[in-house]
Backbone as numpy.savetxt, mean C-alpha at the origin, in Angstrom:
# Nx Ny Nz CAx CAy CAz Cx Cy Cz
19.56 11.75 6.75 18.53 10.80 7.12 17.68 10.50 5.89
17.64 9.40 5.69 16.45 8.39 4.37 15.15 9.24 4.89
14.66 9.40 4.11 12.79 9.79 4.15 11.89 8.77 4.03
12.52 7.42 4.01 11.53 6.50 4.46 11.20 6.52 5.10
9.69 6.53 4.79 8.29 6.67 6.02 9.08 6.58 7.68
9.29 7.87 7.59 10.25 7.66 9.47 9.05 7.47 10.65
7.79 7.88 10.02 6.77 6.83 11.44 7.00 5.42 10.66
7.20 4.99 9.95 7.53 3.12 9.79 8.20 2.66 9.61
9.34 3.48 9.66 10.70 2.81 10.36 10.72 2.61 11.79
10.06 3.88 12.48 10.32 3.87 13.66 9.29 2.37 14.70
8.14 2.28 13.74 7.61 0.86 14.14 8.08 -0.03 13.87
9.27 -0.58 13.14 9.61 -1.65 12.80 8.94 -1.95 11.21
8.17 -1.05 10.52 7.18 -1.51 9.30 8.36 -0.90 8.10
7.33 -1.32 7.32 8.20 -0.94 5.79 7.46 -0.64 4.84
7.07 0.49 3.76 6.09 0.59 3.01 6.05 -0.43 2.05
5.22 -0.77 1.36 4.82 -1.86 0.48 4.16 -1.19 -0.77
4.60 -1.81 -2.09 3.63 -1.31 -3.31 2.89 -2.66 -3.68
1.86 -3.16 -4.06 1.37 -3.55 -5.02 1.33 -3.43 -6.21
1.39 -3.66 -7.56 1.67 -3.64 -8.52 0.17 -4.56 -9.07
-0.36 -4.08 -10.22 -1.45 -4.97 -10.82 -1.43 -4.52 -12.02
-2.46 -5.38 -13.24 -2.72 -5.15 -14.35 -4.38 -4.96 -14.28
-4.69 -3.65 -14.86 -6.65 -3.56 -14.24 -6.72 -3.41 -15.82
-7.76 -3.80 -16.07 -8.30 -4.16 -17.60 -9.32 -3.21 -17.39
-10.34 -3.28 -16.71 -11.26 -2.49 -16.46 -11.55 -1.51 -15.27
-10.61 -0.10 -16.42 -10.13 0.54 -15.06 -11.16 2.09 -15.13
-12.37 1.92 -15.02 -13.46 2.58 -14.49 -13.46 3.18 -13.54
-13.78 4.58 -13.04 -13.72 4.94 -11.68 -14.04 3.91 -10.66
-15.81 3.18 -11.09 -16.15 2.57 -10.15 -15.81 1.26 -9.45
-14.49 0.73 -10.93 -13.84 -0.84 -10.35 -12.85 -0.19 -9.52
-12.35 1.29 -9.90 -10.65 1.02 -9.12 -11.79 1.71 -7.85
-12.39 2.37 -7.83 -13.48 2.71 -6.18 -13.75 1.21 -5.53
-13.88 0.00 -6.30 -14.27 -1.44 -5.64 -13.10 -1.61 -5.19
-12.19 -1.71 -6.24 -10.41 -2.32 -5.52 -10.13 -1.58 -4.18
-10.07 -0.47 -3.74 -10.09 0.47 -3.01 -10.61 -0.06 -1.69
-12.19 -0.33 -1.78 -13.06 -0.38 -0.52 -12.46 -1.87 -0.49
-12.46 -2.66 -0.98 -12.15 -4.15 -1.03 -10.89 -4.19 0.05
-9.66 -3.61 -0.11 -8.66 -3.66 0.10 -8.49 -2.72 1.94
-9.31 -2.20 1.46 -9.55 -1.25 3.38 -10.44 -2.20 3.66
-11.49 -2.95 3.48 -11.94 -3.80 4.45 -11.18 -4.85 4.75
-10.28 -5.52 3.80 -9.30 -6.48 3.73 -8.62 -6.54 4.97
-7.93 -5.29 5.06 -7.23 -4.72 5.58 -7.51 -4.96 7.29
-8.62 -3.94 7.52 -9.22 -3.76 8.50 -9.66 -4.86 9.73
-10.02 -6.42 8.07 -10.11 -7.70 9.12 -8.54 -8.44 8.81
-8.26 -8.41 8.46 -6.63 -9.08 8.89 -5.96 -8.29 10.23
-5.66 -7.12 10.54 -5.37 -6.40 11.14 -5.41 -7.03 12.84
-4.50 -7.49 13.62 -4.56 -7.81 14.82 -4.23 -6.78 16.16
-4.64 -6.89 16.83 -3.97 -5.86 17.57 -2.40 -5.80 18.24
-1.62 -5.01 17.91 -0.19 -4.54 18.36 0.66 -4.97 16.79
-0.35 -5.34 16.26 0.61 -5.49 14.77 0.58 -4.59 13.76
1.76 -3.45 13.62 1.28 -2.67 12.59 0.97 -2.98 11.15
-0.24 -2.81 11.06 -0.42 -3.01 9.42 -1.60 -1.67 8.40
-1.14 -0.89 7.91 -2.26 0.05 7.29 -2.23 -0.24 5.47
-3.32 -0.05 5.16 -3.69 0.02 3.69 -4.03 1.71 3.94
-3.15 2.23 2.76 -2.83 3.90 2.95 -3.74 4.62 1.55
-3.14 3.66 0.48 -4.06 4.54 -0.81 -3.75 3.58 -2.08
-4.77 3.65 -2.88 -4.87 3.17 -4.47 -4.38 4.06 -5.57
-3.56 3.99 -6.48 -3.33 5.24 -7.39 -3.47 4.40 -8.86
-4.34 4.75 -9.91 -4.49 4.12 -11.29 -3.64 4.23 -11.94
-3.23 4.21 -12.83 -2.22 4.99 -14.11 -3.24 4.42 -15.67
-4.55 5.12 -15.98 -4.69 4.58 -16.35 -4.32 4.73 -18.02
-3.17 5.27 -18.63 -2.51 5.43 -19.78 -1.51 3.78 -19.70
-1.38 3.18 -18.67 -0.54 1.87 -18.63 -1.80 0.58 -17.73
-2.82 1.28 -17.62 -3.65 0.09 -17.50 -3.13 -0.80 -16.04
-3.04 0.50 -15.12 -2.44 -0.35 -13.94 -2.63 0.33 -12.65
-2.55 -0.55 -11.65 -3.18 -0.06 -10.51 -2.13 -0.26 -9.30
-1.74 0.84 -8.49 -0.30 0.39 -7.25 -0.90 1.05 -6.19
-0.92 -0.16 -5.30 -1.46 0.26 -3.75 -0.33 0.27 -2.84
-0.45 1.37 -1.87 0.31 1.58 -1.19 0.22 0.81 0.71
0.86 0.49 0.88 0.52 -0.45 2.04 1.86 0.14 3.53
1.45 -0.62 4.31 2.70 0.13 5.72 2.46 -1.31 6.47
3.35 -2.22 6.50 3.45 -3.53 7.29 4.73 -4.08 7.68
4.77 -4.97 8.58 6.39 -5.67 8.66 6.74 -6.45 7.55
6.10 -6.91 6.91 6.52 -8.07 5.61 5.58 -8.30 4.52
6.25 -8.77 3.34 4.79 -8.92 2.36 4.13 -9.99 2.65
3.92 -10.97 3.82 2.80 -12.06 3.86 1.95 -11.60 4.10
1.87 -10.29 5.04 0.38 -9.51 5.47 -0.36 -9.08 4.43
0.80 -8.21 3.29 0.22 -7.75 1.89 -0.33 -9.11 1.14
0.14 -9.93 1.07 -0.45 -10.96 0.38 -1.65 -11.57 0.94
-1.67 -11.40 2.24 -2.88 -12.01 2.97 -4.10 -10.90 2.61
-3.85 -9.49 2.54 -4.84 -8.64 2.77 -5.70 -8.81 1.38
-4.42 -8.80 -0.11 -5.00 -8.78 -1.43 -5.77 -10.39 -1.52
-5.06 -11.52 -0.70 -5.92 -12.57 -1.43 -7.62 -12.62 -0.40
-7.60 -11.80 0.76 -8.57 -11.56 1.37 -9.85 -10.70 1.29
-9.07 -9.85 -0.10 -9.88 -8.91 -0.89 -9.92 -9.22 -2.11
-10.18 -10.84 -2.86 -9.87 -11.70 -3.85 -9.34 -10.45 -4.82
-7.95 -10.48 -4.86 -7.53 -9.67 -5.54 -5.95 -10.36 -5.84
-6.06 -11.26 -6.09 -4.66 -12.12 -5.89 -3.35 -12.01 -6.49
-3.99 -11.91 -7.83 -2.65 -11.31 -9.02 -1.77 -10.03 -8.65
-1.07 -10.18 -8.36 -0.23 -8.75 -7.76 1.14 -8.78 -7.69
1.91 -7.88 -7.82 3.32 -7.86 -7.86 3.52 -7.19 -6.70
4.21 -7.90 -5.50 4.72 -6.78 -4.02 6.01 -6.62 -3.68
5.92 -5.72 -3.57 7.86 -5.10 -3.21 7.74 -4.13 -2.55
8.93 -3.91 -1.77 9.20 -3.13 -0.75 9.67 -1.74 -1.49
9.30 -0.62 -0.67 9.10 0.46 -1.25 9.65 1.51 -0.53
10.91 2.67 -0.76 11.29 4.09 -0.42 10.34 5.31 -0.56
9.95 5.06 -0.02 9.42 6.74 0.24 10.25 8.25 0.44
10.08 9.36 -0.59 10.91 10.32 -0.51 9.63 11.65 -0.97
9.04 12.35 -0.01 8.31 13.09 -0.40 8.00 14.51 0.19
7.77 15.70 -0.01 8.15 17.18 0.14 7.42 17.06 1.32
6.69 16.29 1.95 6.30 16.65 3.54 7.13 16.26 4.32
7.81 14.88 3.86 8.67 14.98 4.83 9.57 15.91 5.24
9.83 16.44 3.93 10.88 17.92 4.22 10.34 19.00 4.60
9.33 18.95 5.05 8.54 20.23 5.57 8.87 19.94 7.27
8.73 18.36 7.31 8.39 18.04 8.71 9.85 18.20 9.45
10.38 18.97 8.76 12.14 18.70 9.32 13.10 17.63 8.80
12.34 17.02 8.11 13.55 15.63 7.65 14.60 16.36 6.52
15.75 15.47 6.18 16.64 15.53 5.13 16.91 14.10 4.36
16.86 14.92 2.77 17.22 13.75 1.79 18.56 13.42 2.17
């Protein structure tokens, strides 16, 4: 069994990355990108439609910022970032493979 996110497979969702270039990557801008993107989130969000904004991670030795997302398609991701004027972004669909799942009983 794949270790893709098996609660978002099992909804029909698919994880999502964002991809960006942050110039000014300060605790307190990538803390703005962050809250920006959970409120984004929070008002796009309809009811019976799965959609979560999960986490922000910097890299900041490459000056870049990848958010992690859980939705049926990237129009939601695109709706959430241009709703959190955050527009410039690279989105693609994303595998998840990580040691909880193998805790939780799953197999690579």
């Amino acid at each position: 069994m794949s270790t893709l996110s098996a609660s978002a497979s099992d909804r029909g969702t698919s994880v999502f990355v964002t991809d960006r270039d942050v110039v000014d990557g300060t605790a307190a801008h990538i803390a703005a990108v962050h809250r920006a993107l959970l409120a984004a989130a929070r008002r796009i969000a309809t009811p019976g439609e799965p959609l979560q904004y999960q986490r922000t991670i910097y890299l900041p030795s490459q000056q870049r910022c990848l958010s992690f997302f859980e939705a049926i398609d990237t129009d939601l991701i695109r709706a959430i970032n241009d709703t959190a004027q955050l527009p410039d972004v690279q989105i693609c669909e994303a595998l998840e493979y990580s040691t909880r799942r193998l805790r939780e009983g799953g197999r690579l």
